[in-house]
ZAPA-767722 format. One record per residue (C-alpha): residue in three letters; x negated, y, z negated. Coordinates in steps of 0.5 Angstrom, whole numbers, padded with zeros to 4 digits, always signed. Example, Ala and Ser with C-alpha at 12.3 -4.5 7.8 and 13.67 -1.06 7.14 Angstrom:
% residues 2
Ala-0025-0009-0016;Ser-0027-0002-0014;
END
This chain:
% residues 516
Unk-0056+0105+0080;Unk-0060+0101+0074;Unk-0054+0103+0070;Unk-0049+0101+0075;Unk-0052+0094+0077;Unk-0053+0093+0069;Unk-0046+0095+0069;Unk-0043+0090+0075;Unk-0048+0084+0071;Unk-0044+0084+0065;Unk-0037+0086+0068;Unk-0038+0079+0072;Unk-0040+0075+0067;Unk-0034+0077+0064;Unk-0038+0079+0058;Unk-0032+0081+0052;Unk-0037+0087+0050;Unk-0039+0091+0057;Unk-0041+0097+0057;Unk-0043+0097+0049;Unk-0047+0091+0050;Unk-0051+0096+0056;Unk-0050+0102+0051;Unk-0054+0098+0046;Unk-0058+0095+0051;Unk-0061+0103+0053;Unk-0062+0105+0046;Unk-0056+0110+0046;Unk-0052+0107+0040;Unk-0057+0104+0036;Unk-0060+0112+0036;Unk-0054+0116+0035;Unk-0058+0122+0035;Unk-0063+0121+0041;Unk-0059+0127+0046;Unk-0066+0125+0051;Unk-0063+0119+0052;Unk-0056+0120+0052;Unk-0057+0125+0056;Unk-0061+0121+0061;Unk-0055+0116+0061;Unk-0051+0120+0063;Unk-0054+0123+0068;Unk-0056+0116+0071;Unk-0048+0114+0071;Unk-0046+0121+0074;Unk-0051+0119+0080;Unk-0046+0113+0081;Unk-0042+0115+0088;Unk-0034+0115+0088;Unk-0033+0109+0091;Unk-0038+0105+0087;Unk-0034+0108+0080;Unk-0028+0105+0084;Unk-0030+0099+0085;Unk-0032+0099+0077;Unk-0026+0100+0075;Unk-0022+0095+0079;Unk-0027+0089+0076;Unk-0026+0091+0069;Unk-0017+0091+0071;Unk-0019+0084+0075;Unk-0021+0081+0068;Unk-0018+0084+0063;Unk-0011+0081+0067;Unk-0014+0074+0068;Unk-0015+0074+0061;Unk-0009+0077+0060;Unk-0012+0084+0057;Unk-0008+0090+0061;Unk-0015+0094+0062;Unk-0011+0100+0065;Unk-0009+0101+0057;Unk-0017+0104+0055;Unk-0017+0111+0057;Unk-0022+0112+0064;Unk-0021+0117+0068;Unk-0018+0114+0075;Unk-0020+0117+0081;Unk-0015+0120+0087;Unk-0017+0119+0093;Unk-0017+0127+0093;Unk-0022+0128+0088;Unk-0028+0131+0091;Unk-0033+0129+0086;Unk-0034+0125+0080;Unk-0031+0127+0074;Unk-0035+0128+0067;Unk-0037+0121+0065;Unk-0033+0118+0058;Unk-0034+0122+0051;Unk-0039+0116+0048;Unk-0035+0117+0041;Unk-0028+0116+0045;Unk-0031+0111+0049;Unk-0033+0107+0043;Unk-0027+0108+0040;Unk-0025+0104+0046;Unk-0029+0099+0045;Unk-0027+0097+0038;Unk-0021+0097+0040;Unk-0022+0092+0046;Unk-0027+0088+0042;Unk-0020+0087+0036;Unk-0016+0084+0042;Unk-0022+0080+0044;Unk-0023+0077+0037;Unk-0014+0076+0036;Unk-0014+0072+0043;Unk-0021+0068+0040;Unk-0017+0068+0034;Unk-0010+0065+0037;Unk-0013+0061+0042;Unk-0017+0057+0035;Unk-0010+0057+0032;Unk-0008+0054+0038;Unk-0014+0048+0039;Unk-0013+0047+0031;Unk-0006+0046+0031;Unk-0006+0041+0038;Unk-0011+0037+0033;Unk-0009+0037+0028;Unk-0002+0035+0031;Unk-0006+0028+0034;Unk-0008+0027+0028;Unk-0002+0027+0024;Unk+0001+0024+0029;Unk-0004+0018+0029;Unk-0004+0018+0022;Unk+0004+0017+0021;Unk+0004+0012+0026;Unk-0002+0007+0024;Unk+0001+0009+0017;Unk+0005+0003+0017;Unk+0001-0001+0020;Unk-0002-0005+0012;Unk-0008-0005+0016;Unk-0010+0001+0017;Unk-0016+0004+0014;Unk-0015+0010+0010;Unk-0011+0005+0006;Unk-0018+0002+0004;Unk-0021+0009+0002;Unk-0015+0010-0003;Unk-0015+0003-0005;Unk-0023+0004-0008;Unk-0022+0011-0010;Unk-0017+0007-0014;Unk-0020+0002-0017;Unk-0026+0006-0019;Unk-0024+0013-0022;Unk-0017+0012-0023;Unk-0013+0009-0030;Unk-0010+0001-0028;Unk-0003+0002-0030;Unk-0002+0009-0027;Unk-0005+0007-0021;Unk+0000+0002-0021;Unk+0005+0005-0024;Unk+0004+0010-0017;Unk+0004+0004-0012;Unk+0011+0001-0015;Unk+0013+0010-0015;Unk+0011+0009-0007;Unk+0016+0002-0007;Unk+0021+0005-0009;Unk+0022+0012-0005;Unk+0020+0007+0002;Unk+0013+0010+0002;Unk+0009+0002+0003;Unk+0007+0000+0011;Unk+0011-0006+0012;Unk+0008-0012+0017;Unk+0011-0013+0024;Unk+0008-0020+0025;Unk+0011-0026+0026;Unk+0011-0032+0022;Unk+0007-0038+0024;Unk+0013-0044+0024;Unk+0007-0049+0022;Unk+0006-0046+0015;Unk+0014-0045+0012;Unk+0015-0049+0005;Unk+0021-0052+0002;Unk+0023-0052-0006;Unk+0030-0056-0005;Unk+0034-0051-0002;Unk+0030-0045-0003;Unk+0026-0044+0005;Unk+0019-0040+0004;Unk+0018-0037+0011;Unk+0010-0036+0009;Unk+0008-0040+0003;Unk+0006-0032-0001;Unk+0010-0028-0005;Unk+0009-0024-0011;Unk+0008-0026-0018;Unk+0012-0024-0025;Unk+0009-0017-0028;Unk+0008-0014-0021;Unk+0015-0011-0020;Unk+0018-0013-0028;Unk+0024-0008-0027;Unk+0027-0009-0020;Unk+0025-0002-0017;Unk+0022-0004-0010;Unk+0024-0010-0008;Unk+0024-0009+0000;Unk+0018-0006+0001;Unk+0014-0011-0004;Unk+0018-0016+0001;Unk+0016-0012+0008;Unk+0009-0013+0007;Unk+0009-0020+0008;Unk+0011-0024+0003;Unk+0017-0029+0003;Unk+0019-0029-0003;Unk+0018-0024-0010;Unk+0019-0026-0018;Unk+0021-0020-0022;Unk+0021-0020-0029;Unk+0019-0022-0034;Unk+0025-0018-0037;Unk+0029-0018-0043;Unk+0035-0017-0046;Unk+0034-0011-0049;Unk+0029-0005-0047;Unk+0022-0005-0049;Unk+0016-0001-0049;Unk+0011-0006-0050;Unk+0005-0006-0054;Unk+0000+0000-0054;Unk-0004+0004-0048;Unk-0009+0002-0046;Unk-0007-0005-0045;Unk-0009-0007-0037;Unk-0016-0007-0035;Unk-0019-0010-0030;Unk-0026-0011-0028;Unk-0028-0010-0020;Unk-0034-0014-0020;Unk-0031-0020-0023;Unk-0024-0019-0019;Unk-0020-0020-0026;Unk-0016-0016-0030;Unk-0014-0018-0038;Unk-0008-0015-0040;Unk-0004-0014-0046;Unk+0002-0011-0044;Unk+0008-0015-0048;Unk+0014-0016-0043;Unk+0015-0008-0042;Unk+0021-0008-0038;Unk+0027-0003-0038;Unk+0032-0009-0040;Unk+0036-0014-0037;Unk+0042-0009-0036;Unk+0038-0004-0032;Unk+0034-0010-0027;Unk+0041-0014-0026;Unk+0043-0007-0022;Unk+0037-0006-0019;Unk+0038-0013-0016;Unk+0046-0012-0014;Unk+0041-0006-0010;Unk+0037-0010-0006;Unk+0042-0015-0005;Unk+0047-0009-0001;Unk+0040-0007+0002;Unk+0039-0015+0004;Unk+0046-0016+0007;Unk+0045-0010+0012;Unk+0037-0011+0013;Unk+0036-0017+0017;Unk+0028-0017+0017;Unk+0030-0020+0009;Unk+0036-0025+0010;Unk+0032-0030+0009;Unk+0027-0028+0003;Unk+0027-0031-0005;Unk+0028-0026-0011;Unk+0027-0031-0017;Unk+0027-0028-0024;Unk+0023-0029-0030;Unk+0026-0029-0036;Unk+0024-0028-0044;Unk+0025-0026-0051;Unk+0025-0020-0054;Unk+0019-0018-0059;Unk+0022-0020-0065;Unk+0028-0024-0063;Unk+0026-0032-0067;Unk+0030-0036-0063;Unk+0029-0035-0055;Unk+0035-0039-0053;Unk+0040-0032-0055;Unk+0036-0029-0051;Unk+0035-0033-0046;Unk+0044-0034-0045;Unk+0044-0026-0045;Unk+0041-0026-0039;Unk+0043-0032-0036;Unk+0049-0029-0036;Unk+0047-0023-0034;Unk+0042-0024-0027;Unk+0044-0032-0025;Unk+0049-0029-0020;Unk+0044-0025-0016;Unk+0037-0031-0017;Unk+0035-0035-0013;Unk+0031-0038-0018;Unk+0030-0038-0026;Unk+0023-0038-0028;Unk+0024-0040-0036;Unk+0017-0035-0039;Unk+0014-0039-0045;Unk+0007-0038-0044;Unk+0005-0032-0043;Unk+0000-0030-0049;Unk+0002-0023-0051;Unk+0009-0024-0055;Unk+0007-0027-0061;Unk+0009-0034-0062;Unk+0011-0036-0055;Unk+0007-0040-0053;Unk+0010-0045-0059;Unk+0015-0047-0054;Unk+0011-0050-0050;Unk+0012-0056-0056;Unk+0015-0062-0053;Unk+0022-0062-0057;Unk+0023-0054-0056;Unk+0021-0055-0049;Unk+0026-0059-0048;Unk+0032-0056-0052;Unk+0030-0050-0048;Unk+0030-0053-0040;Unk+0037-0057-0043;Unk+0040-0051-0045;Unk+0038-0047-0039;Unk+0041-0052-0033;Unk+0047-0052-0038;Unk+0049-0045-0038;Unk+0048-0045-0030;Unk+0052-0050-0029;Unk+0058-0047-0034;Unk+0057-0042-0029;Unk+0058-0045-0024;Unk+0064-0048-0026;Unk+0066-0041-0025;Unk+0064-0040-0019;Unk+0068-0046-0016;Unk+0075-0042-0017;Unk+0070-0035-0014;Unk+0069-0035-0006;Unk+0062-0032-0005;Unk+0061-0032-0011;Unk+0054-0033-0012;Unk+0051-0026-0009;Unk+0044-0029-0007;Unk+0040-0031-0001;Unk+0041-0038-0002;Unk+0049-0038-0004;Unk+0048-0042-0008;Unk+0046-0043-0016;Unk+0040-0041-0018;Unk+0034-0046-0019;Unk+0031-0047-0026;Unk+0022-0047-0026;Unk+0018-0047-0032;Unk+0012-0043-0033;Unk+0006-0046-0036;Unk-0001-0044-0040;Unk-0008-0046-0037;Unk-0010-0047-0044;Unk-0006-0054-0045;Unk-0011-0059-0048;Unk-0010-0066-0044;Unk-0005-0069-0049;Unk-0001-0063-0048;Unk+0000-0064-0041;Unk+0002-0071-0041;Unk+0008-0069-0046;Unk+0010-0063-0042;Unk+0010-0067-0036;Unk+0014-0072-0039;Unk+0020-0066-0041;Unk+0019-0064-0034;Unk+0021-0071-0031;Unk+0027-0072-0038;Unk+0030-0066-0036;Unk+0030-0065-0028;Unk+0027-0059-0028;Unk+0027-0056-0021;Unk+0020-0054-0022;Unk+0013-0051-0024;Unk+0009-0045-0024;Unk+0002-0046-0026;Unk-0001-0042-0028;Unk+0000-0036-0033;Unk-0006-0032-0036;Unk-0012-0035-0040;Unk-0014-0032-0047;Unk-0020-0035-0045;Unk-0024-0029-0042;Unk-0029-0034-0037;Unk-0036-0030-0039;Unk-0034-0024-0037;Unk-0037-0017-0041;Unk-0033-0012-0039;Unk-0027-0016-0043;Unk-0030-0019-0049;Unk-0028-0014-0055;Unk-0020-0014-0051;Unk-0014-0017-0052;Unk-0009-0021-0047;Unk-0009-0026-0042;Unk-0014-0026-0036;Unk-0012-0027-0028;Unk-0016-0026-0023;Unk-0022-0029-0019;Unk-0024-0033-0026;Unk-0018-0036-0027;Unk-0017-0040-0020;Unk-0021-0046-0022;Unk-0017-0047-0029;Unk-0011-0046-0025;Unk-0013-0051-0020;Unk-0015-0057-0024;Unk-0008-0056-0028;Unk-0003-0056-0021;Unk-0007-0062-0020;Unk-0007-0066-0027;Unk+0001-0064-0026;Unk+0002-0066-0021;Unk-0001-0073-0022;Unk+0003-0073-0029;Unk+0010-0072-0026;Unk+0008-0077-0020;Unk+0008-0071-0015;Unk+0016-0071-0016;Unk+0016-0064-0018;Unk+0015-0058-0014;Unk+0010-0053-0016;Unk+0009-0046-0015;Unk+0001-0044-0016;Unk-0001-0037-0018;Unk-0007-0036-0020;Unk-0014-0034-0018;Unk-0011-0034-0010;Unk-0015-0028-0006;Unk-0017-0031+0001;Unk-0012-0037+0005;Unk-0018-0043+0004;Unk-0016-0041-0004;Unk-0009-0042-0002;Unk-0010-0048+0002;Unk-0014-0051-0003;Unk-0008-0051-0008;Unk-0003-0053-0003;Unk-0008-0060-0003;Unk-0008-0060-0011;Unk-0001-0061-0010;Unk+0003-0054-0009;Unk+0008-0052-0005;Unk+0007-0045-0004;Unk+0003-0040-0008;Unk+0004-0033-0012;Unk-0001-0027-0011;Unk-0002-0022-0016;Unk-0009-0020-0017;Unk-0011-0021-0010;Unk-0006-0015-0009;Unk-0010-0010-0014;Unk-0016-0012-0011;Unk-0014-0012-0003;Unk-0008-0007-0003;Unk-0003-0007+0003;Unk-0006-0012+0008;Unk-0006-0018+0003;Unk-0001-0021+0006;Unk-0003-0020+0013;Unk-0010-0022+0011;Unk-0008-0028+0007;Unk-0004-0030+0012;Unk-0008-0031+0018;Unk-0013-0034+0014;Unk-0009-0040+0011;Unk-0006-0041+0018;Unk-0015-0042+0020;Unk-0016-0046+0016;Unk-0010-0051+0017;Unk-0013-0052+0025;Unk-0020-0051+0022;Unk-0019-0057+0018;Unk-0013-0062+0022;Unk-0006-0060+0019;Unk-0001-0060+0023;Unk+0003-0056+0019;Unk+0003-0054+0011;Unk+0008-0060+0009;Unk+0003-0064+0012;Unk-0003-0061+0007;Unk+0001-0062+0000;Unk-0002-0066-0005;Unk-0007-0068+0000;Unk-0013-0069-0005;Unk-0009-0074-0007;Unk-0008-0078-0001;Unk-0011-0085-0005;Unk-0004-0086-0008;Unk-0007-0085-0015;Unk-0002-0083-0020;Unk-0003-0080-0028;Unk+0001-0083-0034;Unk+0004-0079-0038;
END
């Protein structure tokens, strides 16, 4: 009866092992050649009644069917009502044959029932992930964007991110804009004051996902004529620390041919995309390596792009094509800008005879802006200034790169221009003095140092209308957008503006002008 109860415990306990375990428990499987004990067993199982034998066996059939195991299967021999007397208990070799057989089931429905718990899991993980990966915001965007930082090469990790643009891969921000911080340059309407400065998206190829992060506008470029690779790798480093990036890359692009087609692209997708009808593409433009004169490069491509521009931003500061910062001299800047404004005009004479003809978001032509070094000396502010004012140039943008490498270790045996979190007080200084040098007539886009919305602010008082990020988006990822944007909004209530028009040149509230 010891034998039977043992039995009846582990058969209500549903225990997946039943009689082996009792086998074991009693010694006889753990000593095969033990008959005394084997024996004793089975005279002990022998001494269970009939009806007791029948009940065992109806348990055993009960649990295997609720847990969908068909006991009936395992060879026991059933009792007939007919039978007088218990039938020789199981062959123990058989009878652990069994078992094993029975534990395989057990083990392939533990098995599939893990299967099943790991695929419900990983199915709410995935679908968490896919839906929260369009959100900027999201986490794991942070946990990439460090891995990036520290253990992969800049302009590969870059390269990548342009790849994820391209082929729709980028979370996009399902947030509204605040009405109190749209900006206007004439006929151009920024519906948030961020964009996306020159050299980030050079060719083209992701405008749309660049724009659906949360930036109101994009300056791709600085293109050329012709295709060129630029100078040699490596020639991006950054310096995570300091937030500054140096670069020497020497207007690598795939050449005005090429990029023009990329922006008919995103024009079509501009036309059947709502969410972009109101975003500017301006288009920076500058000189091949080695062409002298950069006038005939400047007339191929105006021909080329104008049509789709919202803007032309003439590039005549950056420091990584040898002699370009030389068309920053008075005379030359002028002729330049003059020559610029004329070939747009010729065009648009054209375009009278041509309905619909200029394919950009403003329908109308392009604006002419001029990018400018932070390393002018005084003098030579005072003399661009007055180029500005002669030629009527729609506007600046200030400012490019800095050959000076503000202190920082990591740069000092590199060459290139130096933006960042260093450049922000040049640069603001400089939208400042220009903004006092043409008697706050002429519109300025700032770049330059921009990473939170006080910066923001901060050169929108100087002077500026509305701002361009570049390092903020090597350093902050994604969410840049969203996250400035809430920040700039904070503080306009925080320090009393009604609106960003009101914040304009407000460090300037004296009335003082500059002489230029």
């Amino acid at each position: 009866m010891i034998v039977k109860k043992g039995l009846e415990s582990y058969i209500s306990r549903g225990n997946s092992k039943l009689i082996g375990n009792l086998l074991k428990k009693y010694g006889t499987l753990n000593n095969e050649n033990s008959t005394t004990k084997y024996r004793t067993y089975y005279n002990s199982l022998n001494n269970i009644p009939k009806k007791d034998y029948l009940v065992l066996y109806d348990k055993c059939r009960i649990i295997g069917y609720n847990n969908n195991r068909n006991f009936s299967n395992i060879n026991v021999r059933k009792y007939s009502s007919s039978s007088n007397s218990n039938p020789d208990p199981l062959n123990v070799g058989f009878f652990e044959d069994e078992m094993k057989r029975f534990d395989e089931r057990m083990n392939k429905e533990k098995s599939k029932h893990k299967r099943a718990i790991f695929f419900i899991f990983s199915s709410i993980i995935g679908l968490y992930m896919y839906f929260e990966s369009h959100n900027p915001e999201f986490f794991m965007y942070d946990i990439l964007l460090d891995l990036c930082l520290n253990y992969v090469d800049s302009e590969l990790c870059h390269d990548i991110f342009l790849l994820l643009g391209k082929y729709g891969l980028l979370p996009y921000d399902t947030t509204n804009d605040s009405v109190y911080a749209t900006s206007d340059i004439k006929n151009l309407s920024f519906i948030n004051p961020f964009g996306i400065a020159a050299g980030f998206d050079k060719n083209g190829i992701c405008i749309d996902s660049m724009l659906k992060l949360g930036f109101s506008f994009i300056e791709i470029g600085t293109i050329t004529p012709k295709p060129q690779k630029g100078n040699d790798k490596p020639r991006i480093f950054r310096d995570v620390e300091n937030k500054s990036i140096i670069n020497a890359c020497g207007f690598n692009n795939i050449g005005c041919d090429q990029v023009t087609e990329n922006l008919i692209n995103f024009r079509k997708k501009q036309e059947e995309d709502k969410l972009l009808s109101k975003h500017i593409v301006g288009v920076s433009l500058g000189k091949n390596k080695h062409t002298e004169n950069i006038v005939d490069d400047l007339k191929y491509s105006i021909y080329k792009i104008a049509r789709y521009a919202d803007y032309i931003a003439i590039n005549v500061s950056s420091p990584n094509t040898p002699g370009l910062r030389d068309n920053q001299e008075s005379s030359r800047l002028k002729n330049i800008i003059l020559f610029v404004k004329e070939e747009i005009n010729r065009i648009e004479e054209r375009a009278h005879s041509s309905e619909n003809f200029w394919a950009n978001t403003t329908k109308k032509k392009p604006l002419v802006f001029v990018k400018l070094a932070p390393d002018l000396e005084n003098s030579e502010k005072k003399k661009i200034a007055q180029v500005l004012l002669d030629t009527g140039v729609d506007g600046m943008i200030i400012s490019n790169t800095t050959i000076n490498k503000m202190n920082i270790k990591s740069f000092e045996d590199k060459k290139g221009g130096v933006s960042g979190e260093r450049l922000k007080d040049v640069s603001t200084n400089l939208i400042s003095d220009m903004y006092l040098y043409t008697n706050k007539q002429i519109p300025i886009i700032a770049s330059g140092g921009i990473f939170t919305g006080e910066d923001a602010l901060e050169k929108i008082e100087a002077g500026a209308s509305v701002c361009q990020l570049y390092s903020c988006l090597v350093f902050n990822g994604v969410k840049s957008a969203i996250k400035i944007k809430r920040e700039f909004n904070n503080a306009l209530y925080q320090k009393g503006y009604y609106n960003l028009r009101e914040a304009i040149g407000k460090k300037h509230s004296n009335g003082k002008t500059l002489k230029a």
